[in-house]
N, C-alpha and C positions, 0 to 999 in steps of 0.2 A: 471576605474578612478585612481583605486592604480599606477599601473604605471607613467601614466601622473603624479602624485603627486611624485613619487619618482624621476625622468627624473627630473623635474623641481629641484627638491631639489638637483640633485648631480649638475646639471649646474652651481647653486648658489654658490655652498661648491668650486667646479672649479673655478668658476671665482676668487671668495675670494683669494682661495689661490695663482693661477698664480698669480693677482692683489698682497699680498703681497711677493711673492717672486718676480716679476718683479721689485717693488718699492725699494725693497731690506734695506739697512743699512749704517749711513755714518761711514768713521774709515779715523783715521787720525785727524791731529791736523791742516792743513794749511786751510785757507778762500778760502773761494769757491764759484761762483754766484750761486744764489739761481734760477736763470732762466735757463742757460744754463750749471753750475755743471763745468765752468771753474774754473781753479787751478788761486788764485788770489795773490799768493803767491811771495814777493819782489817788488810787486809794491807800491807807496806812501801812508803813510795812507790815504790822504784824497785825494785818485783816485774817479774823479767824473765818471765814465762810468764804463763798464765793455768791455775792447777789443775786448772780443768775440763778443758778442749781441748788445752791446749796453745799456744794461738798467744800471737805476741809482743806484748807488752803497750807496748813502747818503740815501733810505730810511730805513726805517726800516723794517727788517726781509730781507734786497736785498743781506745780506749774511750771506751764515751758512758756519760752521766749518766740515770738511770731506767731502768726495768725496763717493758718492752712491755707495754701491756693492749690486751686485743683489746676490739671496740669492737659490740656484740651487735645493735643498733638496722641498722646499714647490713648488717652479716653477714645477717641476717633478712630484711631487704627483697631483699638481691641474690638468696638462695637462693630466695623466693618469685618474682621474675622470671624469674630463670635456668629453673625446674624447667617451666613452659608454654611456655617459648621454646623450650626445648629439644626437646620433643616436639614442639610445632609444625614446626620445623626440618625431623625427621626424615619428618615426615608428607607435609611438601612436595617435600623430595628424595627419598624413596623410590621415587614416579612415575617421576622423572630419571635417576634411577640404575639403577632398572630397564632403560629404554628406550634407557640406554648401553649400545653396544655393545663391550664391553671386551675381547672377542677380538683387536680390530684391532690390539693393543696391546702382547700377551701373543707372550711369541719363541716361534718356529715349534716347536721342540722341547718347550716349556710344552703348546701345543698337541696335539700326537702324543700326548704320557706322557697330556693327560688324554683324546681320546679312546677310548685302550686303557684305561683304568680307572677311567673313569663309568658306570654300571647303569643310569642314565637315558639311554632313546634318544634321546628331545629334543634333551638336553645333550650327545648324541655326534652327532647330524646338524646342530647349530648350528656343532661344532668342527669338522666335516667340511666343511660350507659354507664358511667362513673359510679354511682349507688350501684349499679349493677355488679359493677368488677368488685366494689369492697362488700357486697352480699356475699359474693365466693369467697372470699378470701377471709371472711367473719371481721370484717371491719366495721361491722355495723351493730347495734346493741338492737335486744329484741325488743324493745319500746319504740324504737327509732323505727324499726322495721314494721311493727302492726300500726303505728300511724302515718307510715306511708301507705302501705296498702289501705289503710279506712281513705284517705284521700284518692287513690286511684279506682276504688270502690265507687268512689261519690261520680267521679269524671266517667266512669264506665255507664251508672243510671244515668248522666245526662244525655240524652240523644241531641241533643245543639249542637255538638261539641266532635270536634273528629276523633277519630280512636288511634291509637300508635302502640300498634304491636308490640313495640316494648315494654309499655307500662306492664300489657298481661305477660310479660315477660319474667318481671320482676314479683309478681305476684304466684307464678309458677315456681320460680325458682326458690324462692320463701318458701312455698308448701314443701317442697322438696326435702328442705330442710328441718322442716317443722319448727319453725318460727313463726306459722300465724296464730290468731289469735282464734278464739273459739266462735264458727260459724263462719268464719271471712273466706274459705274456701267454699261452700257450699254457694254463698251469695255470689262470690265472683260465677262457678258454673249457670247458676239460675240468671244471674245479671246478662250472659253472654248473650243470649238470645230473645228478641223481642217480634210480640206479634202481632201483627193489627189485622182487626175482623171487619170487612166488607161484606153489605147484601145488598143488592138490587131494590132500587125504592118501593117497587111495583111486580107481581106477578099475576098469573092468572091461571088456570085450573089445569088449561091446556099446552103447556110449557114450562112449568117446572120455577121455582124459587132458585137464584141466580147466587152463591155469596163465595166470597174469596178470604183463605188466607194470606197474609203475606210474611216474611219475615224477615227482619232487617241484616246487613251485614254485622257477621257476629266479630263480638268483643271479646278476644281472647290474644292468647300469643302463639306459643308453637302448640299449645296444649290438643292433643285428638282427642274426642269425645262420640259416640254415637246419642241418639236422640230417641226417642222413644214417645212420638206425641198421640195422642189418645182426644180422640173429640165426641162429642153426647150433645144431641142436638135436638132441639124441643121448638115446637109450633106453636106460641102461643100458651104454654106449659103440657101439652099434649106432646110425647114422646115423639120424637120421630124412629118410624120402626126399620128394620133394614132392607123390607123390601122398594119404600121409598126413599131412598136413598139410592142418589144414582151411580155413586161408584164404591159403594158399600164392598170391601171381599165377600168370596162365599164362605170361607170358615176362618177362623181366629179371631183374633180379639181387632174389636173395632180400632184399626190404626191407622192415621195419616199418611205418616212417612217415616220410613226411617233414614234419618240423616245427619252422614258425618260431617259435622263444620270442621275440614283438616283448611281450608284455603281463606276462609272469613265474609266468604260469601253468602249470599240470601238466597231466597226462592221463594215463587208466588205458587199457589197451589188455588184451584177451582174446584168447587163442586155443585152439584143443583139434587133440590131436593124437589121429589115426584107429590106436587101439593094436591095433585086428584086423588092419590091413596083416597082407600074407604078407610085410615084410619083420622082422617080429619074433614070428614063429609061433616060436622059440627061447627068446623069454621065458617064463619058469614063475611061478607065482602065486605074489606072496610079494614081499619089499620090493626095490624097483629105485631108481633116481636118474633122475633127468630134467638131461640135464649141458645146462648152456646159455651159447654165447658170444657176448654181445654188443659189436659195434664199431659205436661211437658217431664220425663222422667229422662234424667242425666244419669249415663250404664258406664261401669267400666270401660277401661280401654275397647276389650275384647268381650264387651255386651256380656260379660257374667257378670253372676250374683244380683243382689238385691240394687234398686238406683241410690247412687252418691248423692242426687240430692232431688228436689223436687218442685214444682213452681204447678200452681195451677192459676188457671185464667175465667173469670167469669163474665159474660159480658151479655145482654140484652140488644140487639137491634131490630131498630125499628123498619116497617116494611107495609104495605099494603094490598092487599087480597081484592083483586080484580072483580069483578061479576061475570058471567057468560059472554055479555052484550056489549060487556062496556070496552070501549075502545083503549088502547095504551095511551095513556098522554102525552100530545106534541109537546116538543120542548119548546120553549118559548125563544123567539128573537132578540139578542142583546144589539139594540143601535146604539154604540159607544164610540165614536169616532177616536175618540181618546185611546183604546185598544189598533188601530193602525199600525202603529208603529211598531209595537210588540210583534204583530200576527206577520206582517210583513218580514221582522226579523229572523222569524222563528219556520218558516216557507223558504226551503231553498229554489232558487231559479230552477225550473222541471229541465227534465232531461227527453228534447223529444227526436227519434231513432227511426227509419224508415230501411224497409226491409231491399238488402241487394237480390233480391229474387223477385220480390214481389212488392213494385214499386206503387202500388196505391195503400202497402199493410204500413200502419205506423205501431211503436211504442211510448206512452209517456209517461215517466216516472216523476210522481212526486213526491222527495224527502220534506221532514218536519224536522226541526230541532225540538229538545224538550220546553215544555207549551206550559203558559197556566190559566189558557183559557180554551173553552170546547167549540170546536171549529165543523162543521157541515156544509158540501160543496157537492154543487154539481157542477163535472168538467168539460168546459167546452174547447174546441180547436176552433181557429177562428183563420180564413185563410181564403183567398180570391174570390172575398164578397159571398163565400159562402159560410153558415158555422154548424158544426157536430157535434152532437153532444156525445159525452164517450163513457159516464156512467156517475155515479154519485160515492162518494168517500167520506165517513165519519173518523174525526179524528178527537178522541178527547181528552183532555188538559192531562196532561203526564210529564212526569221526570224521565222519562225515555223518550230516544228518538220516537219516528213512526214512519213508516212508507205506505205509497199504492202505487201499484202498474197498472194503466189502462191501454186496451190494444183496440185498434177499428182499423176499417178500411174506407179510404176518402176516395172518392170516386165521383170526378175527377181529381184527380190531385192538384192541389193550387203550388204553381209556382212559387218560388221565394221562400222567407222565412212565413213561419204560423206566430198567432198568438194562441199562448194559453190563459184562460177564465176563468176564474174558481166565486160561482156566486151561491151565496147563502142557499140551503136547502135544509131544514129542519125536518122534513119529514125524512132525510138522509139517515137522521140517528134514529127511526124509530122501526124503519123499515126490515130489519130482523126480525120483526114480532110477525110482519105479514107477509110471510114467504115460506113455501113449506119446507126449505132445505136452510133453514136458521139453524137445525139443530149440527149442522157438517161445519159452523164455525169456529172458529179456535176459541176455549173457553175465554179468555183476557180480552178478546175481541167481542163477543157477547157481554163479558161485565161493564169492558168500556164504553159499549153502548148503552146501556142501561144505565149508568152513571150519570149521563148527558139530561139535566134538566133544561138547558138555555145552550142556543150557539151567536156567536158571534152575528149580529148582521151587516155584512160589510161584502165588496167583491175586491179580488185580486186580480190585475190583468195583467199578466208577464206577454210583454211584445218584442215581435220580432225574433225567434225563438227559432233559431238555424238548426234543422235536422240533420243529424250526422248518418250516416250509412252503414248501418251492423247486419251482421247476417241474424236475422229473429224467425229461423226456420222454425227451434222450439217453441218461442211464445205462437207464430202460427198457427201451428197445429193443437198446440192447447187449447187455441180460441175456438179454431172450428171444434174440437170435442165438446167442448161446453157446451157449445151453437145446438150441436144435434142433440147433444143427453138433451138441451131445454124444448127442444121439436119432439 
């Protein structure tokens, strides 16, 4: 506080004194306007105006004697006080001013306009709080309140745009009260959850039509909701029945999942449909639609009564029906040198681990960062002039990490560091179709295959790659079990 009180005190003693050395002192003996400080000197005494300005000369005090000089010595001291006060001042109250909270202050529609038109989320979930506190407190007019929620309605359908749990906050809390407007609760529940439908470009008689739900992190605040999604799915407009469907239940109503968004999280959901049914022995090789309708039914808290609200989803994708004969199509090579950089970024240096028991076993893992282009590789270990190849990895273009562990035994074991190689292999991504244990893969990992029209053509060679010493008794013997189930 001492500060601020002395800042303030030298500002005062500043101004004082610039103030009397600007005002300065007259000298001199000749008439002078008391308004404008013109020299009045040999004009008639009884001059009604003053030349310069204009003002009246006949009142009284409209002229004094001498001519102002400013006074340099106190001008110089104040400004030399004034200029450290001043900054001091602001050094002190900046802290304070900061830590005002000047929302509380600002009218409730100040509020709204700026958090519709601040870019800083900070700055929109500080405003949000504030509308928030005078929601409780009914500081807010019910106009005021259904057009903010139509505004946080809007920012909720935009998926651009990140979501801040407080808006649906405010939107919760408003219901509570019943202040919304008619329908703006139901939109917010149907708004929360978004879904996007994936299929496989390509299937064939003998494996089954590939397609993915996914769904985004939901928009909401504290609100708990169960889900109630329902899907009906058609080949082509040909029903699909439930025994081709492969993860069809055996009794109740055809349903998804049921899921409570309590945390705002997503989920990806797979399934495949059995396209050799004898109920579409009528489909002909060559491009179909996979039509799919999803009803999404929003349940009370405690899943009774009839649904709060309801969203359905229609959508057609496209896909194409194989022949017997016909091969799955390789994906095609991208030579883009200009990808480089990216692919390089997004590969982290591998991790390669040589077993304290069994010193010809290695392990080596390669992480990915999230990618937005489809990568296929076969791994090689590269090491005293001999090289091994240790198996092949499809990785494709996702917003998720991704890993592989490759395990072998080098024999002999080379000296020193290894390098690792990662060279284009396209037939890497197709290779699930032609294996007969395709179907033991994790569904996400089949879609992502199947996803892969083109990989990247480029190689990677991480050199000189020091193996560290872990005990990989487990990965060992997982290897050899595989070795023998494949003998």
């Amino acid at each position: 506080m001492m500060p601020v009180v002395a800042s303030f005190a030298g500002c005062l003693i500043g101004v004082g004194l610039i103030w009397f050395g600007w005002r300065g002192k007259r000298v001199g003996d000749h008439p002078v306007c008391r308004r404008c400080d013109f020299d009045l000197f040999g004009l008639p005494d009884r001059h009604p105006a003053c030349p310069e300005c204009g003002a009246h000369l006949s009142r009284n005090s409209a002229i004094a004697t001498g001519r102002r000089r400013r006074r340099p010595v106190p001008l110089a001291i104040g400004v030399s006080i004034l200029t450290p006060a001043a900054v001091g001042a602001v050094l002190a109250l900046t802290p304070i001013a900061r830590g005002f909270d000047w929302d509380r202050y600002k009218p409730a529609s100040w509020l709204a306009r700026e958090w519709e038109a601040s870019p800083v989320p900070a700055r929109r979930r500080a405003v949000m709080i504030e509308l928030l506190r005078r929601l409780e407190k009914g500081g807010l007019s019910d106009d005021l309140v259904r057009q903010s929620v139509e505004r946080i309605l809007l920012r909720q359908a935009n998926r651009n745009v990140v979501w801040d749990w407080v808006d649906g906050g405010f939107v919760e809390r408003a219901h509570a009260r019943g202040a919304l407007g008619a329908g703006q609760w139901e939109r917010y529940l149907c708004g929360a959850v978004d879904y996007r439908l994936e299929v496989a470009g390509n299937a064939k008689g003998d494996t089954g039509l590939l397609w993915r739900l996914a769904s985004n992190h939901c928009r909401l605040g504290e609100h708990t909701a169960p889900l109630r999604t329902r899907v009906e799915l058609a080949l082509s407009g040909i029903r699909v029945p439930r025994a081709a469907d492969a993860h069809a239940p055996e009794s109740g109503p055809t349903l998804v999942k049921d899921y409570m968004y309590t945390d705002g999280s997503g989920y990806v959901w797979e399934r495949g449909v059995d396209v050799s049914d004898p109920g579409f022995v009528s489909l002909r090789p060559g491009h179909q639609t996979l039509d799919v309708t999803l009803t999404v039914d929003v349940l009370n808290r405690d899943g009774s009564g009839p649904p709060v609200a309801t969203k359905v989803i229609r959508q057609s994708l496209p896909w194409r029906l194989l022949g017997k004969d016909e091969a799955m199509p390789m994906p095609l090579l991208r030579p883009d040198e200009g990808l480089r950089a990216a692919v390089t970024a997004a590969i982290i240096p591998p991790k390669v681990a040589r077993d304290v028991h069994d010193r010809s076993f290695v392990l080596v893992a390669i992480h990915l960062r999230p990618r937005a282009v489809n990568l296929a590789f076969d791994v090689h270990v590269r090491g005293g002039g001999r090289t091994w190849r240790l198996g092949a990895a499809t990785f494709p273009a996702s917003p998720r990490p991704s890993y592989a562990v490759f395990c072998a035994n080098l024999q002999p074991f080379p000296d020193g560091p290894l390098d690792v190689v990662l060279s284009p292999n396209p037939e890497a991504a197709r290779r699930p179709w032609d294996q007969d244990d395709w179907d033991i893969r994790e569904a996400h990992e089949r879609m992502g295959y199947l996803s892969v029209a083109d990989v990247w053509d480029g190689e990677i060679a991480f050199t000189s790659v020091p193996p560290v010493d872990e005990d990989l008794t487990g990965w060992r013997e997982q290897a050899r079990s595989a070795s023998s189930a494949q003998k």
